[in-house]
C-alpha positions as CSV (number, residue, x, y, z in Angstrom):
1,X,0.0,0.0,0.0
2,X,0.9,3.2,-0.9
3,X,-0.7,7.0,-1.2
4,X,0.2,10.6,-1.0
5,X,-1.2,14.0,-1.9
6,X,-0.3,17.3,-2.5
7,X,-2.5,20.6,-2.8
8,X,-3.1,24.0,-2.0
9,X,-6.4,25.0,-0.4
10,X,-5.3,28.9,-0.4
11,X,-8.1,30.9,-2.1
12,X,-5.4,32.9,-4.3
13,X,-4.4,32.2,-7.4
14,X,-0.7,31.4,-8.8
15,X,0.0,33.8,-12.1
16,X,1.3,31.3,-15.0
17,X,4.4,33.6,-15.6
18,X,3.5,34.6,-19.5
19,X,7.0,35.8,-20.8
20,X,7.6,34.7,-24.3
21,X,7.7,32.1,-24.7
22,X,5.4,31.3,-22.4
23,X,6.5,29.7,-19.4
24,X,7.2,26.5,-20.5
25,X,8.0,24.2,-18.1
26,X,6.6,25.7,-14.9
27,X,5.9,23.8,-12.1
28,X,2.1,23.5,-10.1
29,X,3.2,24.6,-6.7
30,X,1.5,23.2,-3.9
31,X,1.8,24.5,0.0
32,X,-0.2,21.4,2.1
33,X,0.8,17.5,2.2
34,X,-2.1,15.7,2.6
35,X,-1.6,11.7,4.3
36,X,1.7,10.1,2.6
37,X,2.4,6.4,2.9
38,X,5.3,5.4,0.9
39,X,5.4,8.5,-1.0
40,X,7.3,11.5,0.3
41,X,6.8,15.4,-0.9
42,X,9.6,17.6,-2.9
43,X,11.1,19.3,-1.7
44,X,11.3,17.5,1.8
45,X,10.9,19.7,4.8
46,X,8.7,23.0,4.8
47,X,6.6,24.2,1.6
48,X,6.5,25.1,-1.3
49,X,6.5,21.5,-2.5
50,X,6.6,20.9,-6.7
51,X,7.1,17.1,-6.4
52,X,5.8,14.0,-4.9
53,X,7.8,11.1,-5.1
54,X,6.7,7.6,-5.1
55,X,9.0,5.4,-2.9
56,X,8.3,1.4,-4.6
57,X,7.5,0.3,-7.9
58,X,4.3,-0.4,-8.8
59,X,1.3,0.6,-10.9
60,X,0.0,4.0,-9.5
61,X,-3.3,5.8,-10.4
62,X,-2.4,9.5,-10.1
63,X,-5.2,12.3,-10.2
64,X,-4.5,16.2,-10.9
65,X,-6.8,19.5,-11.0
66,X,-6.5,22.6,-10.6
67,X,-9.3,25.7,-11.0
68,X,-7.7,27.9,-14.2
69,X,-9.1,31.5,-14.5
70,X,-8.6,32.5,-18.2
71,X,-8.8,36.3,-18.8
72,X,-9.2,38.5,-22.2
73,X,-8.7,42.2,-21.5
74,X,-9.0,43.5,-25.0
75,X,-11.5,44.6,-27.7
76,X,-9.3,41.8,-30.2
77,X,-11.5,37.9,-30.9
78,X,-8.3,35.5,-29.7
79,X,-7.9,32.5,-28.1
80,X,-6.8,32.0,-24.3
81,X,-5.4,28.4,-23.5
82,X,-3.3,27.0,-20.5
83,X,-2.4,23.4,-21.0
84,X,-1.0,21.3,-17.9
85,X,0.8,18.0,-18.0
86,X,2.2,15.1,-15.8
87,X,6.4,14.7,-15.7
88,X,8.0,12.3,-14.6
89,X,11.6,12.7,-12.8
90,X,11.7,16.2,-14.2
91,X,11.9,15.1,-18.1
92,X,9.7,12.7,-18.9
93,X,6.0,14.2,-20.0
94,X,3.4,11.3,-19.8
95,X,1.5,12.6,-23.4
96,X,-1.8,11.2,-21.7
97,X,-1.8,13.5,-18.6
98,X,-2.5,16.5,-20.6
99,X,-5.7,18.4,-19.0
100,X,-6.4,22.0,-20.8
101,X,-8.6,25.4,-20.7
102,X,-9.8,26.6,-23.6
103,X,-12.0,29.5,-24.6
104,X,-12.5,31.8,-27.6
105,X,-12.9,35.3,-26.6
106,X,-14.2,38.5,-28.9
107,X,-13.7,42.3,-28.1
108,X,-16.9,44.4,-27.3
109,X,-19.7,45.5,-29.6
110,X,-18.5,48.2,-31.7
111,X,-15.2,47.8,-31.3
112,X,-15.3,48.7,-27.1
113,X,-13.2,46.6,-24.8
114,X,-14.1,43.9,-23.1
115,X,-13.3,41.6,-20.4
116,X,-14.5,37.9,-20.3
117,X,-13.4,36.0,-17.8
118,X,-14.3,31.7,-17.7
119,X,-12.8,29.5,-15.0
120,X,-12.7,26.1,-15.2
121,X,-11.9,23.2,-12.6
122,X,-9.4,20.7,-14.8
123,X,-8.4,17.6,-14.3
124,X,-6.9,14.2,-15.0
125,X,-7.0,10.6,-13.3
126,X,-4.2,8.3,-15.2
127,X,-2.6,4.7,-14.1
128,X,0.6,4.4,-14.9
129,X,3.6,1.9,-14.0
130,X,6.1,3.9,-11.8
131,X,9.7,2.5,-10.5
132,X,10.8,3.1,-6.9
133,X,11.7,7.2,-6.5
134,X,10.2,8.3,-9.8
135,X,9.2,11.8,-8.7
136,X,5.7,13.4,-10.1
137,X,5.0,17.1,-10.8
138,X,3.2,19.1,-13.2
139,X,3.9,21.5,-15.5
140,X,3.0,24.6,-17.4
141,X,3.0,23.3,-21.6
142,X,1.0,25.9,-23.3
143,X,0.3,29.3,-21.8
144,X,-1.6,32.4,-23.4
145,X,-1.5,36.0,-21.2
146,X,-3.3,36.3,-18.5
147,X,-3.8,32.8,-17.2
148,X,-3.8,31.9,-13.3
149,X,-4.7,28.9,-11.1
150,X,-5.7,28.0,-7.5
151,X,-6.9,24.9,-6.0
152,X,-4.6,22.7,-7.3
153,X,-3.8,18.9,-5.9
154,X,-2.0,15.6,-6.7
155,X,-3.1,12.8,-5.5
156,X,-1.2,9.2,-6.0
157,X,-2.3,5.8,-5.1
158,X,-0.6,2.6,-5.5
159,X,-2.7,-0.1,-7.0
160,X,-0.8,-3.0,-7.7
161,X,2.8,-4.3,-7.8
């Protein structure tokens, strides 16, 4: 048997940084562990944690979400995307983990700004075979301006050997 979770129950959201390119790469931070059997957080010690690693091999069934807020301050019609996916051991993305926000925004009538906002709780369960100290986090892969996130949580559980 083995479990662990991280999350962040804070009511404030986490800026995905939107330099160009856009933050690629960024890490979900979380600030609570939740109960951890044979899984340990990352860093160990005090939050902010951007890991949890799994300590035996075995086939896990690992669960992330996250509330996104997407935000369109212009009078322009474009698209505002944030894409989110499972690594493993900092460089392997698991292509099936993706979980996304997407929503097609136009400017005002006539022309006159406008400011849509949509938020969107996202998510992803996945199984997947893990080897003992493979360490799980999730990352920023597609980013548009003005995209934040609260809420967020990992949550593995070992299901078999």
């Amino acid at each position: 048997m083995a479990y662990g979770s991280l999350y962040d129950p804070s009511v404030n959201f986490v800026t995905v940084s939107t330099v160009s390119p856009p933050a690629l790469g960024q890490k979900v931070v979380f600030t609570t562990i939740g109960p951890l059997l044979g899984t340990a957080p990352v860093p160990p010690g005090p939050g902010p944690y951007t890991d949890i690693e799994v300590l035996t091999a075995g086939v896990y069934e690992i669960s992330m979400d996250l509330t996104a807020r997407l935000i369109n301050a212009s009078n322009l019609t474009f698209n505002t995307e944030v894409q989110f996916r499972l690594f493993i051991n900092d460089t392997t993305p698991v292509l099936e983990s993706t979980f996304e926000s997407f929503y097609r925004i136009s400017g005002g009538p006539g022309g006159q700004p406008s400011q849509v906002e949509t938020r969107n709780t996202i998510g992803r369960t996945i199984q997947r075979r893990l080897s003992a100290n493979d360490r799980l986090s999730i990352r920023v892969i597609t980013a548009s301006a003005n995209v934040t996130y609260r809420f967020p949580s990992l949550v593995v559980t070992k299901i078999a050997n």
